[in-house]
N, C-alpha and C positions, 0 to 999 in steps of 0.2 A: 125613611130608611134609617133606621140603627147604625153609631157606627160601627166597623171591624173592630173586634175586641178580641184576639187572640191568645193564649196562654199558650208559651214555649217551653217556658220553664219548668220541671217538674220539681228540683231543688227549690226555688224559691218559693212555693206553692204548702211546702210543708214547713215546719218549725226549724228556725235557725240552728239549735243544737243538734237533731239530726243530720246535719250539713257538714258536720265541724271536720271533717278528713284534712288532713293537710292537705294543699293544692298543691302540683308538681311551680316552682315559682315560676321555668320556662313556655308553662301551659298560660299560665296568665296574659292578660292585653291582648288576647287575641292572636299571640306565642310571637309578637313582634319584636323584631329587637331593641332594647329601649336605647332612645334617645340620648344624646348627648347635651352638651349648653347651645348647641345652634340647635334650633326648632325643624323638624322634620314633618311631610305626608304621612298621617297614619295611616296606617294600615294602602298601602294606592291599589287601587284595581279590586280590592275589597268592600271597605266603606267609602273610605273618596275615592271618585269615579270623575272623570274628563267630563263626561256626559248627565251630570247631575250637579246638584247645588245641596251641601252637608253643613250642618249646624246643629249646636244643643245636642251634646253630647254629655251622655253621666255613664259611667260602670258603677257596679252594685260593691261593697267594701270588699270582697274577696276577691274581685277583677276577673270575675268572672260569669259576669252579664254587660251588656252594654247597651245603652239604649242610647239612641241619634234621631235626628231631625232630618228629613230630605226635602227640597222644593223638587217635585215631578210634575213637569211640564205645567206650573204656576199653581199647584195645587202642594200644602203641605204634610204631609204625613211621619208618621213617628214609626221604626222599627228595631227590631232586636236581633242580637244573636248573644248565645251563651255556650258556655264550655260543659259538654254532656260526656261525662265520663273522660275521655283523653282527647276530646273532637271536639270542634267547634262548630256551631249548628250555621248554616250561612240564614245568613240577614234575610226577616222577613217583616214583613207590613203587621202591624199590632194593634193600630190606630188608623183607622181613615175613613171619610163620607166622602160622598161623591158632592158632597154640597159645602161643608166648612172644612178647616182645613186643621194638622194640630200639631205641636210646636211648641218646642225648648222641654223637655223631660228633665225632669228630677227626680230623686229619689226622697222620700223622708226619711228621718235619721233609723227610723227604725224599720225600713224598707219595706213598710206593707202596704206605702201608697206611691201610689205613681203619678207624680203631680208633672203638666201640662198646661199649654195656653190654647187655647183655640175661641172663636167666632161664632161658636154654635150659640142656640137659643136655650132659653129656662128647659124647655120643652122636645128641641131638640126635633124642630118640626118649622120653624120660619125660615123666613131670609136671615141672614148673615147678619152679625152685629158687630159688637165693640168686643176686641180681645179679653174675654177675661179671665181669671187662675179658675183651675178646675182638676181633679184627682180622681182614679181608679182605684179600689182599693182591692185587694187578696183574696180572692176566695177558695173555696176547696179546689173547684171543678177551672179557676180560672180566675178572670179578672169582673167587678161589678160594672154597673152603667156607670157613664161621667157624674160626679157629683160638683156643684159649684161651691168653693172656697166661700164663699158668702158673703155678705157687704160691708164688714172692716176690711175684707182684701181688695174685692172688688167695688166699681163704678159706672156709669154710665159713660164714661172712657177708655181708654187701652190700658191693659195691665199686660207688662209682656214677663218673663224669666220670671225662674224662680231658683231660691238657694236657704238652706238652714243651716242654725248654728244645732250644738250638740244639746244645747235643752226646747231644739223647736223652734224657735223666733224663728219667721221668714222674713227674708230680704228679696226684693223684688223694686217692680218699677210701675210707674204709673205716669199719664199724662192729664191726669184728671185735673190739676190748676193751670187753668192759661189766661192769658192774660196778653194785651195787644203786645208789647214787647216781650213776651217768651215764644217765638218763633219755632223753637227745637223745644219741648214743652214739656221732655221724659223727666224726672227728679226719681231718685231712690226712697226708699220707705221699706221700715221693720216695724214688722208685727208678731210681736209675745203670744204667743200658746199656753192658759192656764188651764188648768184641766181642761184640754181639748178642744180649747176655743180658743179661735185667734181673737185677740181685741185689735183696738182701734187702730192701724194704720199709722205709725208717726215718720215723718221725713225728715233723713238724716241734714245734718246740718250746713254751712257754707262750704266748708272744707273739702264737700265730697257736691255736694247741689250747689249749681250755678246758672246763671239765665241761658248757658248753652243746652244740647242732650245728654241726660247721662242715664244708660239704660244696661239690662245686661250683667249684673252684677250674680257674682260670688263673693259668697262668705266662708272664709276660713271657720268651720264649723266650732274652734274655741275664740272665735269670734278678737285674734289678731292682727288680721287685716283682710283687705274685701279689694278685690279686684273689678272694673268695671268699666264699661264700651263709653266714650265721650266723644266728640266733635268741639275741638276748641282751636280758634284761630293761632296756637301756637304746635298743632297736632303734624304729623307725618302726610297724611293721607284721610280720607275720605271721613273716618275714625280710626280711633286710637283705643287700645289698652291700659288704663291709667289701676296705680295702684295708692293704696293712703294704709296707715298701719295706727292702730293702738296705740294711744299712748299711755305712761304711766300714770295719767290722770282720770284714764277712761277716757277720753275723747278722741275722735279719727284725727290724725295728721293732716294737712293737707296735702292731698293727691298732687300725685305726680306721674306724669309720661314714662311708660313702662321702658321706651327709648325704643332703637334700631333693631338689636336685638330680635324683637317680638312685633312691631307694626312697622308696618311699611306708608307706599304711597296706596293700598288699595285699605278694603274694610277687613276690622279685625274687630271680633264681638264674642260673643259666647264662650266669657271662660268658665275652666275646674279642672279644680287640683284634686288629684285620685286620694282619696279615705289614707292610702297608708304614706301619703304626703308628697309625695315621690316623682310623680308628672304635671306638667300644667298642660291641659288642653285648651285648645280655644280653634277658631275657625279665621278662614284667610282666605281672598281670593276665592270663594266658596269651593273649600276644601277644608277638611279638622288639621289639626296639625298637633304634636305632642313636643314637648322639651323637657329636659331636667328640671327641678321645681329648684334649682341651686341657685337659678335667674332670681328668684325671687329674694334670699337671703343677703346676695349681693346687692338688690335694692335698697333692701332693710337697711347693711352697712355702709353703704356710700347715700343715703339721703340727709 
């Protein structure tokens, strides 16, 4: 069975400059009222639901498409909704097999691919495997089949999230080195796009990788600072939101616990910060959640 492969949108389908209308600004996110510095339910009884589990979440730069992660009844699926003239289409299935499951959406910088994780095979016909990056890309009538990111991205391990900066590099995660003492085994890795090829796979440095997990990562797409999901014995809860920033040398900072604010005592993972810089999403309590991206500036100032 192929999986659902559905096209919603008919703006995104065509070239970005025939798009360019202004958007009304209160049509955008879903016409929700934006958040303050305390993190709020997006969207509740919309996209997070009592009754479901939301994650991996992106909007497209004009904030108006939005594509999410759902676990339904332990199986994972990816769907949309987008803003069709002054309306909001309600959330539909875009992505699903009755057999693997698919999870954490991304956009590429130039939005004509739609990069995902899922467990499916080369083929798209076995049993279930190891998570790895995979992308849909734009076509006239709709979306193409899954294509696999290829083996500088991928391994014979889990590769989960995905996130780019603005000339391409991906950041992502992988558990592909383990070793008897790495227990929690995620580490981060960027990989360079040179004409349209990822190369080799490099993993970021101590400051950001440690013998604990660190997975889930967003890249601030001018690539100064990268937010991402940890487990470390001085953490809140189950994990944590840690951020590390740029520094004047080129080197990440070392990270630091995003604090109360943003993780609690349960799981927080899957962040992003909306294109025109302005919200942080991330998931909680399997539910998304939104906040002012101000959280983040006052990190920058007091570390």
């Amino acid at each position: 069975m192929r999986p659902i492969i559905n096209s919603l949108f008919l703006c995104l389908l065509i070239p970005l400059s025939a798009c360019s209308q202004k958007v009304d600004e209160n049509l955008k996110y879903l016409e929700q009222k934006p958040p303050s510095m305390r993190p709020e339910i997006f969207a509740p009884g919309l996209i997070s639901k009592n009754n479901e589990s939301e994650f991996g979440s992106v909007f497209n730069e004009e904030a108006t498409a939005f594509f999410y992660g759902v676990d339904k009844n332990g199986r994972t699926e990816i769907r949309h909704s987008e803003l069709i003239g002054q309306k909001w289409s309600d959330p539909k299935t875009i992505l699903s097999h009755e057999k693997y499951g698919f999870n954490d959406p991304f956009l590429s910088p130039d939005e004509q691919r739609l990069y995902f994780i899922s467990e499916r095979t080369m083929d798209g016909l076995g049993v279930k495997q190891d998570h790895d990056i995979w992308y849909v890309e734009k076509e006239r009538d709709g979306w193409s089949e899954p294509i696999n990111a290829g083996p500088n991205i991928n391994s014979n391990k889990n590769e989960y999230y995905i996130s780019f900066t603005q000339t391409g590099t991906m950041y992502f995660s992988s558990n592909k080195i383990i070793s008897s003492e790495r227990k929690n085994n995620f580490d981060i890795y960027s990989s360079k796009s040179i004409d349209g090829v990822f190369q080799e796979a490099i993993p970021l440095g101590d400051s950001i990788n440690t013998l604990n997990y660190e997975a889930d990562v967003f890249v601030d797409p001018k690539e100064t600072y990268i937010i991402f999901c940890a487990r470390r014995q001085e953490g809140l809860g189950r994990s944590d939101l840690y951020i590390s920033f740029k520094n004047t040398n080129g080197r990440w900072s070392k990270s630091i616990n995003m604090g109360d604010k943003i993780n609690t005592e349960k799981h927080e993972l899957c962040p992003f910060v909306s294109k025109d810089g302005q919200y942080l999403f991330y998931t909680s309590n399997q539910d998304i959640y939104w906040v002012n991206s101000k959280v983040i500036d006052e990190l920058r100032k007091n570390r």
